[in-house]
C-alpha positions as a Markdown table, in Angstrom:
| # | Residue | x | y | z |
|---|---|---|---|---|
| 1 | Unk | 17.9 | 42.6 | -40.6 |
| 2 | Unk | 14.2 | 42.1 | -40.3 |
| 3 | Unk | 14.1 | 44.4 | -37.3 |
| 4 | Unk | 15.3 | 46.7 | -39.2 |
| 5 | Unk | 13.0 | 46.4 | -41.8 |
| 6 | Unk | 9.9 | 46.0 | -39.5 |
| 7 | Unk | 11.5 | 49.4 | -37.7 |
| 8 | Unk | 12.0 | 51.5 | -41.4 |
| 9 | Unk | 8.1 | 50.4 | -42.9 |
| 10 | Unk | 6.7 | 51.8 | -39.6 |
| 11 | Unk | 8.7 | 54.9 | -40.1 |
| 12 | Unk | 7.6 | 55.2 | -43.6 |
| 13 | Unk | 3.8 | 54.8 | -42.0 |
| 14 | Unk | 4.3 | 57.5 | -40.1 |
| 15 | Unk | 5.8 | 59.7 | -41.9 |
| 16 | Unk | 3.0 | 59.2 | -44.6 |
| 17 | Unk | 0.8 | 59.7 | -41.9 |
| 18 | Unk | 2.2 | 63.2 | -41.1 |
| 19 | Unk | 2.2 | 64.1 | -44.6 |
| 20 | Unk | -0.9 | 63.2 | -45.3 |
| 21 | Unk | -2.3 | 65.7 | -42.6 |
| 22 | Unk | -0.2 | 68.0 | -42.7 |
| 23 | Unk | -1.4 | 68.3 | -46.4 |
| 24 | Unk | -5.1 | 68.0 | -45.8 |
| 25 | Unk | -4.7 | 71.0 | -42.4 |
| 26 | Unk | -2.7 | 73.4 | -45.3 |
| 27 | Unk | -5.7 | 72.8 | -47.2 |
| 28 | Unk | -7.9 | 73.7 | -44.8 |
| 29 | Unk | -6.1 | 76.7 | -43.7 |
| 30 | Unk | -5.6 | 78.3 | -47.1 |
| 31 | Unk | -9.3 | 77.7 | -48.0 |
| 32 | Unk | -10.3 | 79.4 | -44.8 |
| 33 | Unk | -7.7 | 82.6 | -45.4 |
| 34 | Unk | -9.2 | 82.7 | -49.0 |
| 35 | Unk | -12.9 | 82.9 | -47.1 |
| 36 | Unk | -11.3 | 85.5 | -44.9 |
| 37 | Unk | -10.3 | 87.9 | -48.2 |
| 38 | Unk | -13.9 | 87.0 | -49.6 |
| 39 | Unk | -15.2 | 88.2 | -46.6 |
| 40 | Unk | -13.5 | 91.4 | -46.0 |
| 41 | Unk | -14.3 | 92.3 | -49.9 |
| 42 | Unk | -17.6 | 91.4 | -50.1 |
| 43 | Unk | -19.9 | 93.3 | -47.9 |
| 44 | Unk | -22.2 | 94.4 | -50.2 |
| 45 | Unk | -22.5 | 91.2 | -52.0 |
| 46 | Unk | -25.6 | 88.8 | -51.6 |
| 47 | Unk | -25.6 | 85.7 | -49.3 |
| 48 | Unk | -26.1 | 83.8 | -52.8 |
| 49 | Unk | -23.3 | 85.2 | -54.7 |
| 50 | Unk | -21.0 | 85.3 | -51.0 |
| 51 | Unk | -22.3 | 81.2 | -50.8 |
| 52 | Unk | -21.1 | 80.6 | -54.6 |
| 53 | Unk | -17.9 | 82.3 | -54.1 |
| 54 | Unk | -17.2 | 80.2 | -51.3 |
| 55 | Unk | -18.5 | 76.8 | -52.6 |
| 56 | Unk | -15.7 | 78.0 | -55.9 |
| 57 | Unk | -13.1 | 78.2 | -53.2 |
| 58 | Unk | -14.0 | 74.8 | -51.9 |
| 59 | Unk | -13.9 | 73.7 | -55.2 |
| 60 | Unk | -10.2 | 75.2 | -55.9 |
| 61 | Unk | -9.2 | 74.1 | -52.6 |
| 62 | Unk | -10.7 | 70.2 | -52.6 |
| 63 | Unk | -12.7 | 70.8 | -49.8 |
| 64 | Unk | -16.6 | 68.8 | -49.7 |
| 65 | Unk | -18.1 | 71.1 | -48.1 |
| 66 | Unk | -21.9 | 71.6 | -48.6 |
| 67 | Unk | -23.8 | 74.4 | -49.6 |
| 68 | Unk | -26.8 | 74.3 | -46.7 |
| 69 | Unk | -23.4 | 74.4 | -44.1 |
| 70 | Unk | -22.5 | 77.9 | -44.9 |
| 71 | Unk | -24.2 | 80.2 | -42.6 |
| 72 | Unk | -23.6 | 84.0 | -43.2 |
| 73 | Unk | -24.5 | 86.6 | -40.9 |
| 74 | Unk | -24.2 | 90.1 | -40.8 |
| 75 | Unk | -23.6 | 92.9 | -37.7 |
| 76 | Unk | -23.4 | 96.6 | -38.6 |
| 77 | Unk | -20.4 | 96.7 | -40.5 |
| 78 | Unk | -18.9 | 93.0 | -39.9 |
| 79 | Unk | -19.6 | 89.7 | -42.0 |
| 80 | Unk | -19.1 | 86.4 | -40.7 |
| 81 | Unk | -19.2 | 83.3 | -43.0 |
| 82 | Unk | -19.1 | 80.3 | -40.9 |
| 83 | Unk | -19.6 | 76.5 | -41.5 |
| 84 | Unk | -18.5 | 72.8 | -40.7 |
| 85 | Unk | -17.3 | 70.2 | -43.1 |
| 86 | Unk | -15.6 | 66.5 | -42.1 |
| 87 | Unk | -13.3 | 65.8 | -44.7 |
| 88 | Unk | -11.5 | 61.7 | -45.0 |
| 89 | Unk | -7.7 | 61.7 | -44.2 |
| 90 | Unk | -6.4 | 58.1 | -45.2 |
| 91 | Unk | -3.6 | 58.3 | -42.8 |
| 92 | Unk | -2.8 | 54.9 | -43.3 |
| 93 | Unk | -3.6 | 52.3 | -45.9 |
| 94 | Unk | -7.1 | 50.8 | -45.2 |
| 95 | Unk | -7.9 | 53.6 | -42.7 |
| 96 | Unk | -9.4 | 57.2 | -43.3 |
| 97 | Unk | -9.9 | 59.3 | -40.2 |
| 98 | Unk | -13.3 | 61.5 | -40.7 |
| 99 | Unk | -11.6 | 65.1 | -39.8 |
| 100 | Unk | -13.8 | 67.8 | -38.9 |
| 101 | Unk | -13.4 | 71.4 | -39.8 |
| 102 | Unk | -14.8 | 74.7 | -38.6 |
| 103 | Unk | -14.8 | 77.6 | -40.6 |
| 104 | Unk | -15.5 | 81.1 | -39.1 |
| 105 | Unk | -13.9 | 83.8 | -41.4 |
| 106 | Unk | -14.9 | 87.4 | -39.7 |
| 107 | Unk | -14.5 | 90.8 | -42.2 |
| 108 | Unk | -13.6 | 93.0 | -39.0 |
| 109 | Unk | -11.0 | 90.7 | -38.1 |
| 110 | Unk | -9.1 | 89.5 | -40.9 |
| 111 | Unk | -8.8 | 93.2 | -41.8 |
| 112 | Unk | -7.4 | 94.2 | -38.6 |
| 113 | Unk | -5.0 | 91.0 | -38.8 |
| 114 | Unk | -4.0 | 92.2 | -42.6 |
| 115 | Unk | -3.1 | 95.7 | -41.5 |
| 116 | Unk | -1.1 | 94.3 | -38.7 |
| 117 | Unk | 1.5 | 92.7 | -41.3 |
| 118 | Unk | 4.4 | 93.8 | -42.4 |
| 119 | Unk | 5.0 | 94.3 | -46.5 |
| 120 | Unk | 6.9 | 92.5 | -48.4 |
């Protein structure tokens, strides 16, 4: 009976565990697909108003990201937005893992990777 028990709670840790990031990677991922549209329709925007967009995104998407971590650069007819953020995970109770994140959105390539999919 207690083995049992012992066996289901670290089951239940677990699976929290994988939830937990799980959740904070979709996060991550749709904040950095939403930085890909920004930067495939924003060319001709400043760095300021590209920087505010994406600190709003952050915002909408709960991720701390700081404003001096955004880098934008621009080639010919290509933007990239890049940056780094560590974001806490509490995987467990009592124990958040510091994640880091990299975000490089490229206009050129998000575009081509848009055109490749299918409609719905």
């Amino acid at each position: 009976m207690i083995k049992t028990l012992i066996k289901l709670a670290i089951i239940v840790l677990i699976a929290n565990a994988i939830w937990r990031a799980g959740s904070a990677y979709l996060s991550y991922y749709k904040f950095k697909d939403a930085v890909t549209d920004v930067a495939i329709g924003s060319r001709n925007k400043t760095d300021d108003q590209l920087r505010e967009k994406v600190m709003s995104l952050a915002m909408e998407y709960d991720e701390p990201i700081d404003p001096d971590a955004i880098t934008i650069k621009r080639e010919e007819n290509r933007l990239y937005i890049t940056g780094s953020y560590t974001k806490p995970v509490a995987l467990f109770p009592g124990y958040e893992y510091q994640w880091t994140f990299s975000l490089n959105a490229d206009s050129a390539e998000g575009a081509a990777f848009r055109r490749q999919l299918p409609d719905p």
